[in-house]
N, CA and C atoms as a LAMMPS dump frame, in Angstrom:
ITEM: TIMESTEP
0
ITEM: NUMBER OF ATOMS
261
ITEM: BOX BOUNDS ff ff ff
-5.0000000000000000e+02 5.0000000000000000e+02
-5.0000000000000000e+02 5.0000000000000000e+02
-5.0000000000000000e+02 5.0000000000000000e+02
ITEM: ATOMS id mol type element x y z
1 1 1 N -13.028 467.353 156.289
2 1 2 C -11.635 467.629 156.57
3 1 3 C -10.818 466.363 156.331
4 2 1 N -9.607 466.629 155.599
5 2 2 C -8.525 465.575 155.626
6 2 3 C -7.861 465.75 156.52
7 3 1 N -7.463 464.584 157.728
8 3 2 C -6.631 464.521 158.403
9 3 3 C -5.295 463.899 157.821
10 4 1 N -4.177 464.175 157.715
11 4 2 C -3.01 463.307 157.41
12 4 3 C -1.932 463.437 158.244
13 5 1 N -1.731 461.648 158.766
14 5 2 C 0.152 461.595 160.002
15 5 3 C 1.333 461.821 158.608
16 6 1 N 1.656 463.064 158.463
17 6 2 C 2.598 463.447 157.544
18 6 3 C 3.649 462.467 156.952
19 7 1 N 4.331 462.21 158.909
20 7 2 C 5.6 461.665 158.584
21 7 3 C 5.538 460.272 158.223
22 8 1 N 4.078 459.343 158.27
23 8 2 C 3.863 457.876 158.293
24 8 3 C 3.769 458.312 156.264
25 9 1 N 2.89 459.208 156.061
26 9 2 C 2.708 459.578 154.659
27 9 3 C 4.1 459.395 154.036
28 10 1 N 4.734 460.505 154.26
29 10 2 C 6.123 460.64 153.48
30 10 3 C 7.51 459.226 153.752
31 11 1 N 7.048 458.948 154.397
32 11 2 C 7.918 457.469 155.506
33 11 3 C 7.334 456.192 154.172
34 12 1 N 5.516 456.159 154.193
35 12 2 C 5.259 454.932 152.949
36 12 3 C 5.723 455.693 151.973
37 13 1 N 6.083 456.687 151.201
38 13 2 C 6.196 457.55 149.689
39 13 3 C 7.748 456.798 149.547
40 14 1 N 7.709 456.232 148.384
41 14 2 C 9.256 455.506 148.53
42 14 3 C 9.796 456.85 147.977
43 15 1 N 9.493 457.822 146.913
44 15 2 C 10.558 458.663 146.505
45 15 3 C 10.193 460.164 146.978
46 16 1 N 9.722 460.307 148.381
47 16 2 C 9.423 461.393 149.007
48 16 3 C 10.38 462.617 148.537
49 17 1 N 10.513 464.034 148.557
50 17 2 C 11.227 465.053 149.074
51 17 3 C 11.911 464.945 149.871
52 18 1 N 13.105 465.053 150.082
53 18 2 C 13.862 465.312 151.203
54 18 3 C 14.531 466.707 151.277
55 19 1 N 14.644 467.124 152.232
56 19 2 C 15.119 468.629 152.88
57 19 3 C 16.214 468.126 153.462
58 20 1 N 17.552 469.056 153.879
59 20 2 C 18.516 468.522 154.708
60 20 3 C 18.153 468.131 155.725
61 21 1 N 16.729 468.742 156.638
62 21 2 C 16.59 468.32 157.528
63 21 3 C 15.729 467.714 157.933
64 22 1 N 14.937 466.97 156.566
65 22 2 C 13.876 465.851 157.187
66 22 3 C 12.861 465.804 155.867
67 23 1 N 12.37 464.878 155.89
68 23 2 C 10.974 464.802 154.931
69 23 3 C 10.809 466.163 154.811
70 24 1 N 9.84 466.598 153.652
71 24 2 C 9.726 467.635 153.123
72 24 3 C 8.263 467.39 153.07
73 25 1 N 7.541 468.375 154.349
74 25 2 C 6.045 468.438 154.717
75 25 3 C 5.549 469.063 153.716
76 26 1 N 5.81 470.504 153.513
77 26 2 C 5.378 471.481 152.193
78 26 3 C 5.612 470.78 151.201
79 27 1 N 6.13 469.86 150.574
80 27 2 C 5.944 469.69 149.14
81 27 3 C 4.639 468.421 149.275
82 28 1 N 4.422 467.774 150.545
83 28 2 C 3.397 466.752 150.671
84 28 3 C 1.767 467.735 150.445
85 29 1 N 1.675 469.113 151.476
86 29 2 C 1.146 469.881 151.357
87 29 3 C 0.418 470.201 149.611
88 30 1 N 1.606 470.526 149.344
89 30 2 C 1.789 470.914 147.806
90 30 3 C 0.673 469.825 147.219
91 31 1 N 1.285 468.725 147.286
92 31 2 C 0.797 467.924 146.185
93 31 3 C -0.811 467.553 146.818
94 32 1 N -1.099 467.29 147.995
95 32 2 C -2.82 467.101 148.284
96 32 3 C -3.129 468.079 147.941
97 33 1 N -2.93 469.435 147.889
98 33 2 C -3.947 470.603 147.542
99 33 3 C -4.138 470.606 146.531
100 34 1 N -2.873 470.251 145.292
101 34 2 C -2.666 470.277 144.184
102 34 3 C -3.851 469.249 143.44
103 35 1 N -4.085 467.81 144.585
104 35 2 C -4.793 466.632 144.046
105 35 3 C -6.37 467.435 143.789
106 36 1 N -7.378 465.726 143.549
107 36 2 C -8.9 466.374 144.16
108 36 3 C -9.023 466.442 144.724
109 37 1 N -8.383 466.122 146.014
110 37 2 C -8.976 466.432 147.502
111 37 3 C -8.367 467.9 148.116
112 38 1 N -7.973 468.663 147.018
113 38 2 C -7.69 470.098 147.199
114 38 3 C -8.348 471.143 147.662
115 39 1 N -9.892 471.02 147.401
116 39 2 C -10.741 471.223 147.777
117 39 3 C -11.373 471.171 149.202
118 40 1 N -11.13 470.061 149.839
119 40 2 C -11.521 469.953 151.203
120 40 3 C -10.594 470.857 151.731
121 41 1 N -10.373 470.584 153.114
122 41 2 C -9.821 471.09 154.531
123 41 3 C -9.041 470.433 154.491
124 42 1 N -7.639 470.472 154.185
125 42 2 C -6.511 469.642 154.628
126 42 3 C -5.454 470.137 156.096
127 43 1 N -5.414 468.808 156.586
128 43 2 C -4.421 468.832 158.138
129 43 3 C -4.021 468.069 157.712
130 44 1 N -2.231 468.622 157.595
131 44 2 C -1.194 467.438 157.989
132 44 3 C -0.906 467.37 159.742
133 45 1 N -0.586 466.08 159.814
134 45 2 C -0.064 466.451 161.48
135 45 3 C 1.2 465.504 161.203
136 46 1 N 2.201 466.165 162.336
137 46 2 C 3.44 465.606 162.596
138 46 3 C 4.184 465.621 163.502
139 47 1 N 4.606 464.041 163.301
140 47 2 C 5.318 463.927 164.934
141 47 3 C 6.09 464.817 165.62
142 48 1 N 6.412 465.059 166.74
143 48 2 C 7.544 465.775 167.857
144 48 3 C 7.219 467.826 167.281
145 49 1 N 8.504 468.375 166.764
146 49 2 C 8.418 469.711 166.513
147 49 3 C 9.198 469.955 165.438
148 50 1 N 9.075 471.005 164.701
149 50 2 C 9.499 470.94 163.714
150 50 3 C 10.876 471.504 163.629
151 51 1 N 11.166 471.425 162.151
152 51 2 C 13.173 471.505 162.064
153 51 3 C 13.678 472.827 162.953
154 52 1 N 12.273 473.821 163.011
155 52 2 C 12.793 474.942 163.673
156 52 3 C 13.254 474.722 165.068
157 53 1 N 12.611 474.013 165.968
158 53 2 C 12.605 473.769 167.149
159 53 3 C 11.99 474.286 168.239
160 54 1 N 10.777 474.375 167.811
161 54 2 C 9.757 475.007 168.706
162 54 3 C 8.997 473.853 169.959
163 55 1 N 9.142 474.089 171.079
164 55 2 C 8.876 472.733 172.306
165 55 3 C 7.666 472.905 172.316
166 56 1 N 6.55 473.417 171.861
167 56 2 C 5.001 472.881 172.184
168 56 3 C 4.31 472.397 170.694
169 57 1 N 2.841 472.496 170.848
170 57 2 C 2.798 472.948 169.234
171 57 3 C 2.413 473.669 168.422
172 58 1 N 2.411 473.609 167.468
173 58 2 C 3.285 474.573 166.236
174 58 3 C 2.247 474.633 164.925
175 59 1 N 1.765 475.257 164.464
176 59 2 C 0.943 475.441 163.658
177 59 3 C 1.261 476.527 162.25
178 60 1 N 1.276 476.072 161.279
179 60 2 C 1.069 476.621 159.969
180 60 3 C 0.346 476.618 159.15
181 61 1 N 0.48 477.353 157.962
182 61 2 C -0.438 477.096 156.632
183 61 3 C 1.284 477.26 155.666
184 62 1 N 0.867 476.116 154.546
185 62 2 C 1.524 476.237 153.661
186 62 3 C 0.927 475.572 152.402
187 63 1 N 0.849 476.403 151.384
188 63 2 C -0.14 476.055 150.173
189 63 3 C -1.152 475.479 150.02
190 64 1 N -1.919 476.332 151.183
191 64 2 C -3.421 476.201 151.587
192 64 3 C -3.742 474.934 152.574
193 65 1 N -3.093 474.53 152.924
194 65 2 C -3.231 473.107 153.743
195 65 3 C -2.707 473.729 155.371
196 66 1 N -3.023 473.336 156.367
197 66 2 C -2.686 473.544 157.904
198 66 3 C -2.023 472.597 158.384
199 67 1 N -0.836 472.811 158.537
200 67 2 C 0.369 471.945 159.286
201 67 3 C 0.864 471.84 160.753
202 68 1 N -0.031 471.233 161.247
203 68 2 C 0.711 470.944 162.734
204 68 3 C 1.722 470.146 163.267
205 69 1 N 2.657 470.29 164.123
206 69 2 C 3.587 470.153 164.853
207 69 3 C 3.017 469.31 166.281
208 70 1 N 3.04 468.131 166.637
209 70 2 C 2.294 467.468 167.965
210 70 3 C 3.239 468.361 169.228
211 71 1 N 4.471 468.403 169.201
212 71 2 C 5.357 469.215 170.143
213 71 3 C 6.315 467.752 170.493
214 72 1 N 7.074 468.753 171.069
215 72 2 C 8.17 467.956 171.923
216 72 3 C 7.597 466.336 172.59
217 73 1 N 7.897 465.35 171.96
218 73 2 C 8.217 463.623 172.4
219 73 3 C 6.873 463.224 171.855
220 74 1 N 5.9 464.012 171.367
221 74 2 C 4.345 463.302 171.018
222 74 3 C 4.442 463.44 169.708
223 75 1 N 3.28 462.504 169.506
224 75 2 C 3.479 461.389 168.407
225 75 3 C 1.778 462.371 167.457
226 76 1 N 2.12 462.042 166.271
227 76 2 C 0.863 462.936 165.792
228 76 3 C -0.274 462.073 165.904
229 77 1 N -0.005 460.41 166.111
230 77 2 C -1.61 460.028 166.43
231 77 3 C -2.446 460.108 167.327
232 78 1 N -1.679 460.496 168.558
233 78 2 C -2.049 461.048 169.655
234 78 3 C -3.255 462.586 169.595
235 79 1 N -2.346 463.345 168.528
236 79 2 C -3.017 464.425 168.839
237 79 3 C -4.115 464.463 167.418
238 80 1 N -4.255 463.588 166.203
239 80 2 C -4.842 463.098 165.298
240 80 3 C -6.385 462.504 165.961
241 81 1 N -6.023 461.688 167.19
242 81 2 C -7.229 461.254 168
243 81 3 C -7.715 462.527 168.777
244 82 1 N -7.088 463.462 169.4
245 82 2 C -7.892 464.296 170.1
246 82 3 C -8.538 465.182 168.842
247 83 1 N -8.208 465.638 167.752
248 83 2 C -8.87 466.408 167.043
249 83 3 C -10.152 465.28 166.487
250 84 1 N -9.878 464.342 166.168
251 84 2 C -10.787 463.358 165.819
252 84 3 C -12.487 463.582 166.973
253 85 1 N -11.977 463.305 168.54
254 85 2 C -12.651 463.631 169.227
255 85 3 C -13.323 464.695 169.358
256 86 1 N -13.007 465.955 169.005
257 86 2 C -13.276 467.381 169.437
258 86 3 C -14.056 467.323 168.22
259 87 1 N -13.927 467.107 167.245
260 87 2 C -15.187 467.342 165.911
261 87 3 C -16.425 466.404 165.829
């Protein structure tokens, strides 16, 4: 499994995606699945909740990759270490 902190990802990408309302997770999505490591298990994780505004967390799939949401004030390395732990 690939773990990836989305927003530290798209934050080093000097010419990231931008959305009106923030880094653009799905097109990061996009492009690891797209890479060789398309193949594995990809997790993005990302800080707080997403543009929708959902207060816990938040879970998707978008172009085959699983996108989590840490929730309201937490930080995705936080919850990057508990999945780390649990496997």
């Amino acid at each position: 499994m690939i773990l990836v902190d989305a927003y530290n990802t798209l934050h080093a990408w000097r010419n990231a995606p931008m959305q009106e309302d923030g880094r653009d997770v799905a097109a990061l999505a996009r492009l690891i699945t797209a890479s060789r490591f398309g193949t594995d298990s990809v997790h993005l994780i990302c800080d707080g909740t997403p543009p929708s505004g959902h207060d816990g967390i938040h879970e998707f799939t978008a172009s085959g990759a699983r996108i989590t949401y840490a929730g309201a004030g937490k930080e995705a390395d936080a919850l990057i270490e508990h999945i780390i732990e649990r496997s």
